[in-house]
Residue frames relative to the residue before (quaternion, step in Angstrom):
aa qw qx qy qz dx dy dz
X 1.0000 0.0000 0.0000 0.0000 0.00 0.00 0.00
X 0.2548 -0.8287 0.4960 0.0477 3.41 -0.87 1.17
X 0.8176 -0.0124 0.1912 0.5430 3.68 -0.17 0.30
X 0.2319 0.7617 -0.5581 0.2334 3.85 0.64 0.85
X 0.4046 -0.6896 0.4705 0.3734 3.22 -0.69 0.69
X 0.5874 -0.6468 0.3251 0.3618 3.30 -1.06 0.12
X 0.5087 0.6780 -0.3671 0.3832 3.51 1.10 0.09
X 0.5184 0.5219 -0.3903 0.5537 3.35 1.18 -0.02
X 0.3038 -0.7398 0.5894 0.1143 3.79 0.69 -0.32
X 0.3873 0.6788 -0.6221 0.0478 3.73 0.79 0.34
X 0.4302 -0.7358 0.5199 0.0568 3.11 -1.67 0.28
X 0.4479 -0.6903 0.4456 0.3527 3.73 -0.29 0.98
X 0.5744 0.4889 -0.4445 0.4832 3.66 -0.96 0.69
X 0.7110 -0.4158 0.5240 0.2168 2.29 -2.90 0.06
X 0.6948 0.6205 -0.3328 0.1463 3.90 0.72 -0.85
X 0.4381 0.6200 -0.4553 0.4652 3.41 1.15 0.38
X 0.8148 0.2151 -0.2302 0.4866 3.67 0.82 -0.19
X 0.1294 0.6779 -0.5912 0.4173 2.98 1.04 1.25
X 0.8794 0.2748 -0.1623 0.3532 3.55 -0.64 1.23
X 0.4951 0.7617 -0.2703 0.3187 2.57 2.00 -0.42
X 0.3622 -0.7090 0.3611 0.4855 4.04 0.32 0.67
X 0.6725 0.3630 -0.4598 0.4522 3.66 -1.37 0.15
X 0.4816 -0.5256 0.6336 0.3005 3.39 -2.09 -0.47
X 0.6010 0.6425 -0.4635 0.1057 3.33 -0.62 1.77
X 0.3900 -0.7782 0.4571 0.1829 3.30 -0.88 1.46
X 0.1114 -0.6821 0.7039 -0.1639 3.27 -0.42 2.23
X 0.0567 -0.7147 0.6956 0.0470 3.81 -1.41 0.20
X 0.3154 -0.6819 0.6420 0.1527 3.41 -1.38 0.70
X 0.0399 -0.7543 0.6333 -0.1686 3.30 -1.06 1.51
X 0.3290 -0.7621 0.5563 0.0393 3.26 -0.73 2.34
X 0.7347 0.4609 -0.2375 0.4375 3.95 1.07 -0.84
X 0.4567 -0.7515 0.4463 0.1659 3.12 -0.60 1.76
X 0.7034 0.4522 -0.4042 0.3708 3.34 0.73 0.05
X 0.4366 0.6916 -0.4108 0.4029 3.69 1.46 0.15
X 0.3918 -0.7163 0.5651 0.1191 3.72 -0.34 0.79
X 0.0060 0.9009 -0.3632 0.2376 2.77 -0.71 2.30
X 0.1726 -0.8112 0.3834 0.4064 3.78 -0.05 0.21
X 0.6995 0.2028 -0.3559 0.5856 3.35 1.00 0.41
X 0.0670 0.5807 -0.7980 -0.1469 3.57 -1.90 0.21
X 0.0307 0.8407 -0.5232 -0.1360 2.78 -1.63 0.58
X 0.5171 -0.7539 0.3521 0.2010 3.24 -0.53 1.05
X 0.1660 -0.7392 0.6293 0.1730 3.69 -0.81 0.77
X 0.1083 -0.7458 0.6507 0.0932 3.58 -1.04 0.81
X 0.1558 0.5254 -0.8365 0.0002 2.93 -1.71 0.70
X 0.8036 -0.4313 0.3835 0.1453 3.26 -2.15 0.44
X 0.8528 0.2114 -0.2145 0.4267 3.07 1.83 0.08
X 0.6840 0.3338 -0.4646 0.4526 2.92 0.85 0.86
X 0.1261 0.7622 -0.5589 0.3013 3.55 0.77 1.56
X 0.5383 0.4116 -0.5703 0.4643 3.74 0.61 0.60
X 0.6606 0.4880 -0.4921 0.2886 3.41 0.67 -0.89
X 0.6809 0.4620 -0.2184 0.5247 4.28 1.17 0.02
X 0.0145 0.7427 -0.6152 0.2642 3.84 1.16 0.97
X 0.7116 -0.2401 0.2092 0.6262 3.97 0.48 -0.57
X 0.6948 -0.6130 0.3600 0.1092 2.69 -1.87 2.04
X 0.4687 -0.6698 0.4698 0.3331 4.19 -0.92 0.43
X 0.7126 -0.4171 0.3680 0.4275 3.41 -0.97 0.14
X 0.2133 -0.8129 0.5345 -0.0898 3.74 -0.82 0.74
X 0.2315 -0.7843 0.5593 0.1358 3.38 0.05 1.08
X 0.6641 -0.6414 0.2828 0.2602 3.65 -0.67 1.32
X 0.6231 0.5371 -0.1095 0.5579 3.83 1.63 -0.81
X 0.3574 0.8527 -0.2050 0.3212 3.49 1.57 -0.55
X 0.0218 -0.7644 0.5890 0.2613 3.82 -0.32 0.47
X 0.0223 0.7228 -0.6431 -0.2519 3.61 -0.75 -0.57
X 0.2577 -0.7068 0.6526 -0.0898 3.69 -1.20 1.19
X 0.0295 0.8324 -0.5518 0.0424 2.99 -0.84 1.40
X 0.2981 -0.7574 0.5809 -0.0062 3.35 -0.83 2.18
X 0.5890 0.5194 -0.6131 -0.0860 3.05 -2.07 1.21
X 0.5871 -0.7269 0.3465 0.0825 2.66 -1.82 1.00
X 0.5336 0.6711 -0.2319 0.4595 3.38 2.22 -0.24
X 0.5446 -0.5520 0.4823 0.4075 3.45 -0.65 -0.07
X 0.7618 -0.5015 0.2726 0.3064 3.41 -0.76 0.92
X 0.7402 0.3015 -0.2722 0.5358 3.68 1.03 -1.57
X 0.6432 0.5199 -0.3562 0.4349 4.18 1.04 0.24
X 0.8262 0.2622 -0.0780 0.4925 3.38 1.44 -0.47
X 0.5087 0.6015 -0.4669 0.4018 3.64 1.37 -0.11
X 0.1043 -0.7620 0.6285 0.1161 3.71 -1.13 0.65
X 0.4768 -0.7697 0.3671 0.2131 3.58 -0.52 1.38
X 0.4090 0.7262 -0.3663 0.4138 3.69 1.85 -0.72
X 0.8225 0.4748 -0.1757 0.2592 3.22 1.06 -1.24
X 0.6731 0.5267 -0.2329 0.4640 2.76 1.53 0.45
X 0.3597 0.6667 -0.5539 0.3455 3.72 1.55 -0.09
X 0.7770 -0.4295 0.3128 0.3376 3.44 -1.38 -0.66
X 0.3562 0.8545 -0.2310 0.2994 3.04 1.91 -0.36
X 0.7506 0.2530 -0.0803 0.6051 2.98 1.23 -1.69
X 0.0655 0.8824 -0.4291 0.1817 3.36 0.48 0.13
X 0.7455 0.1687 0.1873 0.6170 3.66 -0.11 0.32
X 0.7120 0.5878 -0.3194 0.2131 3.63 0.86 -0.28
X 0.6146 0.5468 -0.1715 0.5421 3.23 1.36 -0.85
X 0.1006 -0.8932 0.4191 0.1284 3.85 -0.86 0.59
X 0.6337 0.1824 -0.0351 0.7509 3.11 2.85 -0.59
X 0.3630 -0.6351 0.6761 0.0881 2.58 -1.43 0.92
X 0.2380 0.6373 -0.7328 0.0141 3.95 -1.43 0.44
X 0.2368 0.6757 -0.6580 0.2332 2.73 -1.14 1.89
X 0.7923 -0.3652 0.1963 0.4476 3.47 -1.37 -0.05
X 0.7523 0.3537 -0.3326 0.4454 3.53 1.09 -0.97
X 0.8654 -0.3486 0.2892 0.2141 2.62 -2.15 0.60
X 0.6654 0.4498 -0.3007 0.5143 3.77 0.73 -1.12
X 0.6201 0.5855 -0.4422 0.2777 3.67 0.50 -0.32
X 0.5758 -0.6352 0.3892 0.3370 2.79 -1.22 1.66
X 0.6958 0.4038 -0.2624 0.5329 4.17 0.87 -0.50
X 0.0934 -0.7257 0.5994 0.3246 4.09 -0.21 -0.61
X 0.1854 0.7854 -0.5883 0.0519 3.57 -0.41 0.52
X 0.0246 -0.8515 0.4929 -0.1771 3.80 0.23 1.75
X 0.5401 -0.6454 0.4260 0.3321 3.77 -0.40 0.08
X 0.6698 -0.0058 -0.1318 0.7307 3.53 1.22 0.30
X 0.2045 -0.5481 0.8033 0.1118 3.23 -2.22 -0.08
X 0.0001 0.7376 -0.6024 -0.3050 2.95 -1.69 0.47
X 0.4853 -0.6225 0.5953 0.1503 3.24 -1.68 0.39
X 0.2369 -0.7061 0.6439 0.1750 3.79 -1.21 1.22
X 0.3164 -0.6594 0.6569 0.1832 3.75 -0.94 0.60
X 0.2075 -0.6829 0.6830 0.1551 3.50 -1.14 0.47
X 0.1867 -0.7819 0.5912 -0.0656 3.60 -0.77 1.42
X 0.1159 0.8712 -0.4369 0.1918 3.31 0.93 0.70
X 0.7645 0.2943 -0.1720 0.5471 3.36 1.30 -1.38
X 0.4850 -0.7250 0.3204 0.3695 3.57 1.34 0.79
X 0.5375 0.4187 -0.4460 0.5804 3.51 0.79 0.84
X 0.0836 0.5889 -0.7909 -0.1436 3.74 -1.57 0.16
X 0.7609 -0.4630 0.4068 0.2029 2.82 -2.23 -0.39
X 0.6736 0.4867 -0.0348 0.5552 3.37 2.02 -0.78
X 0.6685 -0.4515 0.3893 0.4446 3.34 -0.92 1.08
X 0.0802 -0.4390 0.8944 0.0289 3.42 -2.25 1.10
X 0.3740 -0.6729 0.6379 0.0189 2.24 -2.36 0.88
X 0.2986 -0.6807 0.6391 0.1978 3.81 -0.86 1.14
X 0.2985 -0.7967 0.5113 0.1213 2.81 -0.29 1.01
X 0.4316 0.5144 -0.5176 0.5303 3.92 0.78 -0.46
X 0.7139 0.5945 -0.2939 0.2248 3.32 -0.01 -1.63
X 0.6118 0.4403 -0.2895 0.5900 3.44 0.94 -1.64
X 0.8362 0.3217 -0.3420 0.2834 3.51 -0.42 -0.81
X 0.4563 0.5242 -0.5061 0.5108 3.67 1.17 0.43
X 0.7969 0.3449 -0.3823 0.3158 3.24 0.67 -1.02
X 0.5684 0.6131 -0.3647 0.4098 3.69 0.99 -0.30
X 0.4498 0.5689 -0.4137 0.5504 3.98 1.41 -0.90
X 0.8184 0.3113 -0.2532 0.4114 3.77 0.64 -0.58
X 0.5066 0.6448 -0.3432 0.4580 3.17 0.87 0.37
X 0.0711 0.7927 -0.5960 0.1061 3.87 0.32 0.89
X 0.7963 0.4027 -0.3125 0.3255 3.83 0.31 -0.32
X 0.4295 0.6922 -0.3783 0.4396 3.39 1.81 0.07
X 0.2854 0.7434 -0.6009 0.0696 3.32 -1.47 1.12
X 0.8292 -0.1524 0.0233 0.5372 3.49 0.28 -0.64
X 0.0554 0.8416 -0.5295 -0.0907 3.38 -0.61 -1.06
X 0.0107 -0.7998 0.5929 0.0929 3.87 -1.17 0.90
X 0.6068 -0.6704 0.2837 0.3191 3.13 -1.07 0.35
X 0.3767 -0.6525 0.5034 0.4229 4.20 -0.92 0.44
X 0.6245 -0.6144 0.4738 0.0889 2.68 -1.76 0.34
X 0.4871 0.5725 -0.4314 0.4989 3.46 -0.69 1.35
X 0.8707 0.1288 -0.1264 0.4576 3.71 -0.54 0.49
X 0.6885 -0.3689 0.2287 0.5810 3.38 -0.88 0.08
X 0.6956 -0.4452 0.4895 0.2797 3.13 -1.73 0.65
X 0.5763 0.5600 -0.1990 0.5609 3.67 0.89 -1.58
X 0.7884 0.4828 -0.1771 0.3376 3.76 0.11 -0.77
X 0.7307 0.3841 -0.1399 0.5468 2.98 1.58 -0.99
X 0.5573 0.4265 -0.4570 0.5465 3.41 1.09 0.38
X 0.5888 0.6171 -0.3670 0.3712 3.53 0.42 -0.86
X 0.7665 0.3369 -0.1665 0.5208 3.54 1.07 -1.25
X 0.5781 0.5018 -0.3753 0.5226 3.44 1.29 0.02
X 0.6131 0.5520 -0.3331 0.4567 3.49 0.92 -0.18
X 0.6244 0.6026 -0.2423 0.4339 3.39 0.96 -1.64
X 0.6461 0.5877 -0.1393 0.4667 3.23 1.44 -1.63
X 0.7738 0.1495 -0.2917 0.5419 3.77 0.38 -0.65
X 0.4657 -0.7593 0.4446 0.0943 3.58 0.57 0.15
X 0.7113 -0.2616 0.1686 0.6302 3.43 -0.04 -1.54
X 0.4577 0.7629 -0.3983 0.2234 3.50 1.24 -0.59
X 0.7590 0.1034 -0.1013 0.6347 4.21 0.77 -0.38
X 0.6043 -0.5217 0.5830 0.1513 2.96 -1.95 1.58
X 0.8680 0.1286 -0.0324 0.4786 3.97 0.11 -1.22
X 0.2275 -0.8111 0.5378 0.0342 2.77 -1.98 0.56
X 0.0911 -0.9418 0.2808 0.1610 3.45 0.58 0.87
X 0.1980 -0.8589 0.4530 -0.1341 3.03 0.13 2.12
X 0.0895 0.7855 -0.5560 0.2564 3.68 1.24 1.71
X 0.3695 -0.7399 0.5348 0.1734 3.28 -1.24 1.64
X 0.4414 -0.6561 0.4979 0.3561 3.78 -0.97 0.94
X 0.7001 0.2545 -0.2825 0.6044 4.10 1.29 0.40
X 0.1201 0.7826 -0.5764 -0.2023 2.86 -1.16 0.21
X 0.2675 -0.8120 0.4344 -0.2837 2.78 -0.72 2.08
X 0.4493 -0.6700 0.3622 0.4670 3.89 -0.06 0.70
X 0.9032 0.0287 -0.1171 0.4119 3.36 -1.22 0.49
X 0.4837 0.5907 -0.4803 0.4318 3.93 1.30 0.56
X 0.0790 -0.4846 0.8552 -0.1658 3.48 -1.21 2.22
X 0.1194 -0.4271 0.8831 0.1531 3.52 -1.70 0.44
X 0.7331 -0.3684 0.4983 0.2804 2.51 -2.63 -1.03
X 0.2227 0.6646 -0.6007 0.3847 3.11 0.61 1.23
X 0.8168 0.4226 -0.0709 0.3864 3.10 0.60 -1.44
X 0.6181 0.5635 -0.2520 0.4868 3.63 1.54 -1.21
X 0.8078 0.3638 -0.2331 0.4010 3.02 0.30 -1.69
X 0.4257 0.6460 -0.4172 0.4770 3.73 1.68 -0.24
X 0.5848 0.5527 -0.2925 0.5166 3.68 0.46 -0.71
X 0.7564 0.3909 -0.3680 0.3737 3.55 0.21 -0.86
X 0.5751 0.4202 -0.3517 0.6074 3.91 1.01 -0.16
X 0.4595 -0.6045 0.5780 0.2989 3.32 -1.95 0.20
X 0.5632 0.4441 -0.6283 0.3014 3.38 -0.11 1.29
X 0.7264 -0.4570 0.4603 0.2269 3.45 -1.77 0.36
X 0.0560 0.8206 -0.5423 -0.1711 3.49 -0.08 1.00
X 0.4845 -0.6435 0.5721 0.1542 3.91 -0.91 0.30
X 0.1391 -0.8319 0.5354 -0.0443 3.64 0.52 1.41
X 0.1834 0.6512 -0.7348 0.0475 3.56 -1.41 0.52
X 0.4922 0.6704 -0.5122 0.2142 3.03 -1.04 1.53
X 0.8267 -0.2980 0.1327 0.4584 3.90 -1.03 -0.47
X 0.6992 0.5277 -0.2057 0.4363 3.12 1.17 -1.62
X 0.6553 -0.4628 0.5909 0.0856 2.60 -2.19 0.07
X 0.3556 -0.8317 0.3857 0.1818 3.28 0.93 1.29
X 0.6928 0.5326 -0.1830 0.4504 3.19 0.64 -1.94
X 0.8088 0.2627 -0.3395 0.4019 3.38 0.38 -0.65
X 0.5155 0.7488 -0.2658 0.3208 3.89 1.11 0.48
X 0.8039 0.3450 0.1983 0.4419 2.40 1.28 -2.50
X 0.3898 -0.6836 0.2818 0.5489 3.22 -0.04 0.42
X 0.6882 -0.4730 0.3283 0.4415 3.96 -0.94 -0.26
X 0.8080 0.1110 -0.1163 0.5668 3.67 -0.71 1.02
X 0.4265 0.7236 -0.4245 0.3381 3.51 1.03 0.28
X 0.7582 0.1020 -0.0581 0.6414 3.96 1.09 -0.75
X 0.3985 -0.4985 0.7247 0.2598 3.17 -2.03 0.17
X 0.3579 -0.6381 0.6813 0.0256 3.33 -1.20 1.65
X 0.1028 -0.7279 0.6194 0.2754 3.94 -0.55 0.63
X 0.5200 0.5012 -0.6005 0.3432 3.83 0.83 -0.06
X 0.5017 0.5896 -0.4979 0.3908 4.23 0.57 0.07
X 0.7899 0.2865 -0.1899 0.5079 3.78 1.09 -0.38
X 0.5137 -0.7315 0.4062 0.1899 3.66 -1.01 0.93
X 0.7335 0.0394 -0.1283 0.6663 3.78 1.35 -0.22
X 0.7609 -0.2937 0.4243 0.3933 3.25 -1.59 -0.29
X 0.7730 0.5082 -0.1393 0.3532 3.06 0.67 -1.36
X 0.4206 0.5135 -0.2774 0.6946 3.86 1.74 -0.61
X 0.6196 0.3901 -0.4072 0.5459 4.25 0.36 -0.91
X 0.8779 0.2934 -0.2339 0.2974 3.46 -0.10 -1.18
X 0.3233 0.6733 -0.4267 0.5100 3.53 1.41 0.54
X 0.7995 0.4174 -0.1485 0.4057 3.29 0.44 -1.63
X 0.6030 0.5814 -0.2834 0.4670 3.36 1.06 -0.62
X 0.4956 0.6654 -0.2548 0.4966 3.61 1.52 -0.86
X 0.7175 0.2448 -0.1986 0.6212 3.40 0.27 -1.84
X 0.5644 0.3292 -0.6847 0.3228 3.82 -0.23 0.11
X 0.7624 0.5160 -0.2551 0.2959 3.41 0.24 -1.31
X 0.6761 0.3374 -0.3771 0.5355 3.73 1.36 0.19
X 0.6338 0.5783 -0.1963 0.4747 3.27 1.22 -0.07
X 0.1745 -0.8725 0.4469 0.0923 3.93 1.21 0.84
X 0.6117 0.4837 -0.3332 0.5300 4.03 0.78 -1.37
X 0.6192 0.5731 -0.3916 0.3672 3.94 0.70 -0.93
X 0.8789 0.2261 -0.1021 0.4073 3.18 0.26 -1.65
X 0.4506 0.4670 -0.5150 0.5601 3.66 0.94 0.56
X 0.3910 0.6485 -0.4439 0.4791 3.97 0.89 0.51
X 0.7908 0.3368 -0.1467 0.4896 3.33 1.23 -0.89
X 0.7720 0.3491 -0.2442 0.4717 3.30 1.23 0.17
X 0.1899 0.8499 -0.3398 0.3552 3.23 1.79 0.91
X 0.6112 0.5531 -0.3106 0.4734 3.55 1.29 -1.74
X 0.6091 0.4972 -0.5498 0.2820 4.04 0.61 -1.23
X 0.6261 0.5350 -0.4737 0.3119 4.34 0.49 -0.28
X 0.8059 0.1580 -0.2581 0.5089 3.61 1.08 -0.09
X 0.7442 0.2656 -0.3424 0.5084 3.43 1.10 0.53
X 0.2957 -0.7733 0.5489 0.1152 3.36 -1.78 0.71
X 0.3080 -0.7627 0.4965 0.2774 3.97 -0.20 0.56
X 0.2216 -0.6335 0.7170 0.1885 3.99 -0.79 0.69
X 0.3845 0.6860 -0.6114 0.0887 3.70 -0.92 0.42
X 0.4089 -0.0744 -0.9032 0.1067 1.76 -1.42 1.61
X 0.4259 -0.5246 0.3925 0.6239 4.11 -0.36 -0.68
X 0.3829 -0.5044 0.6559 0.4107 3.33 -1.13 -0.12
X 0.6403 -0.4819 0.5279 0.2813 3.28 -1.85 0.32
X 0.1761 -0.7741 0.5750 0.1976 3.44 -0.62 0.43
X 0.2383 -0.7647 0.5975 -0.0392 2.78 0.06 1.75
X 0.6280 0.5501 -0.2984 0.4625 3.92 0.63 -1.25
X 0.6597 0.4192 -0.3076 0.5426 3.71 0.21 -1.28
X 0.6712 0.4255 -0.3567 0.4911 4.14 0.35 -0.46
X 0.6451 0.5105 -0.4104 0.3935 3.54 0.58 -0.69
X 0.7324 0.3746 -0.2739 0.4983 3.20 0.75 -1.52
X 0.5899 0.3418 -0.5690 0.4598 4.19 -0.07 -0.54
X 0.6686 0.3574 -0.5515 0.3479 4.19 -0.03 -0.18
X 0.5341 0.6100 -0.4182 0.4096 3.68 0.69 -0.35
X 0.8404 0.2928 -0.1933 0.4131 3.31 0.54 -1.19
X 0.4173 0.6439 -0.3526 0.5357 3.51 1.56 0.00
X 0.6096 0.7339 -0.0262 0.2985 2.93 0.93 -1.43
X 0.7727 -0.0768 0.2074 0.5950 2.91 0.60 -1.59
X 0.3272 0.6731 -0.4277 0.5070 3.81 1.46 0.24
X 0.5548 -0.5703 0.4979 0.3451 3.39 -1.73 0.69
X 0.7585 0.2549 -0.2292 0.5542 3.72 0.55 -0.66
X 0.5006 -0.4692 0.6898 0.2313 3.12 -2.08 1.26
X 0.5267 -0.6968 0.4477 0.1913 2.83 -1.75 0.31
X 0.3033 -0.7876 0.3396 0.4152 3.84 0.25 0.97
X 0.4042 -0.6397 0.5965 0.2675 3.93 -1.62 0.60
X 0.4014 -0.6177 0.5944 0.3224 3.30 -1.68 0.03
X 0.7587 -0.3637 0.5151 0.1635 2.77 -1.90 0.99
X 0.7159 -0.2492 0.2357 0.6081 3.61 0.01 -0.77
X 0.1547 -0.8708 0.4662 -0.0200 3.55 -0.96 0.95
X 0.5148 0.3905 -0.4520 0.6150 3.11 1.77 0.47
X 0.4118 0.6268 -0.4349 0.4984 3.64 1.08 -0.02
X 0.6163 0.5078 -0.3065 0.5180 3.79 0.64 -1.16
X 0.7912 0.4671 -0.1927 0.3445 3.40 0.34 -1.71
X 0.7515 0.4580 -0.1279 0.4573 3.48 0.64 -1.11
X 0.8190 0.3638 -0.2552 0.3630 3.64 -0.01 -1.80
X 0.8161 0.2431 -0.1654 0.4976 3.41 -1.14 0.90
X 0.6901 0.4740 -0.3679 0.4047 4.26 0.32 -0.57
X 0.8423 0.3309 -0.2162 0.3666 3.92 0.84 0.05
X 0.0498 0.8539 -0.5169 -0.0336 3.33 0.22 0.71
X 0.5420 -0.5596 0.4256 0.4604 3.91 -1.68 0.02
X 0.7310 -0.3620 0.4931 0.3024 3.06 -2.12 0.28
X 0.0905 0.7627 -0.6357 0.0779 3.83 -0.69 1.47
X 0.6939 0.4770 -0.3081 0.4428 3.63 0.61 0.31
X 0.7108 0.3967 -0.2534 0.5226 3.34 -1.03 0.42
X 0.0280 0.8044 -0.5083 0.3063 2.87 0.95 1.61
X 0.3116 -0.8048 0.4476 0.2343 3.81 -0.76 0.98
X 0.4964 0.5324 -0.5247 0.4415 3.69 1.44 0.00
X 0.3389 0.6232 -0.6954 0.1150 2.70 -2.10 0.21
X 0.4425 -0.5807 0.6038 0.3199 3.86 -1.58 -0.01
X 0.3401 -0.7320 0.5525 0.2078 2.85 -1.07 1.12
């Protein structure tokens, strides 16, 4: 592990793959000088001097490249001269094509077969009495200061039942980049209001958010948000999916899914192929500006 931030809290050792299914004896190793078949490299945008030209590489070596930012917060241009070339063999990041996924939430389907689950159902009479009473709910964003994660959580906890949406708008918008705006928004019972790169649909569960790329101005968004909010049978439409789905947020590391691609890398007939240019992968083409949500319109 190269340069991990410290919020991940990794830990030297074997006990993270405790549980892991099969028989293997993987180990995490913080000291670059410990001989490894994998390193992987966290990037962000600032600490590309410390990588002006790549270390020595034993010929059997994986190397895995990890991020979790949006390209313009986390791409590092170093990594792309000719130096590194050829150097990188995985990707684990947020998008979808990565040889690892590593996103800020997952979701999970629940099988309700034995008509019971583990997660909150919803009387529905019930909710929509309590929302008919609800007259001061409407949106709400988060203040500023601490972790992003932290400040929604307490802003949630805080309004409780008191506001239908949440406007969980990504500061990129970037293919397949949701943060926790959007996950940890899911785990409460309000409606979060997404603006960003990704494909929702393929993320979220189904009917779970309001996409503002579905509407042409503010004013078409704030319409719709109205007739949900006067309109109780609608918007409990969007909070139907929590009975067969559950949100994991934060993700766990996939500590298991890493053990087992080094095993099979490892010891498998085929090596694993590298990219060509991996800030080229990361960066060109995945981020585009903000074209929607236009403020004209007739009222």
């Amino acid at each position: 592990m190269r340069d991990f931030p410290y919020y991940y809290e990794i830990k030297p050792g074997s006990q993270v793959f405790q549980g892991c299914p099969g028989v293997r004896s993987c180990t995490v190793a913080t000291d670059s000088n410990v001989p490894a078949d994998l390193v992987i490299l966290f990037s962000t945008n600032s600490n590309s001097r410390n990588y002006t030209s790549p270390p020595p590489r034993p010929a059997n070596q994986i190397w895995a490249y990890f991020a979790v930012e949006a390209p313009p917060h986390s791409y590092s241009s170093v990594l792309g001269s000719p130096a590194w070339r050829l150097y990188f063999n995985w990707t684990m990041t947020y998008r979808l094509d990565s040889d690892i996924r590593f996103g800020y939430g997952i979701v999970v389907k629940t099988s309700n077969d034995s008509g019971s689950s583990d997660h909150k159902t919803y009387d529905e009479s019930a909710l929509m009495k309590k929302i008919r009473e609800l007259c001061q709910g409407w949106t709400f964003t988060g203040p500023a200061g601490r972790s992003v994660r932290e400040r929604i959580k307490q802003l949630l906890r805080d309004a409780g039942t008191d506001y239908f949406f949440y406007l969980a708008f990504e500061n990129s918008l970037c293919t397949d980049y949701v943060t926790e705006k959007a996950f940890l928004t899911l785990k409460y019972d309000v409606v979060p209001v997404v603006r960003g790169g990704a494909n929702y649909s393929s993320l979220v569960p189904p009917m779970s958010v309001i996409d503002t790329s579905a509407f042409q101005s503010i004013l078409d968004l704030g319409r719709y948000l109205q007739y949900l909010k006067d309109n109780p049978t609608e918007y409990l439409r969007y909070l139907r999916w929590k009975k067969d789905y559950v949100i994991v947020e934060p993700q766990p590391l996939p500590w298991c899914e890493l053990c087992s691609k080094v095993h099979e890398a490892t010891y498998g007939k085929q090596r694993p192929q590298a990219y060509v240019n991996v800030n080229s992968w990361w960066v060109d083409g995945t981020c585009r500006q903000a074209n929607d949500l236009h403020i004209y319109g007739q009222f």
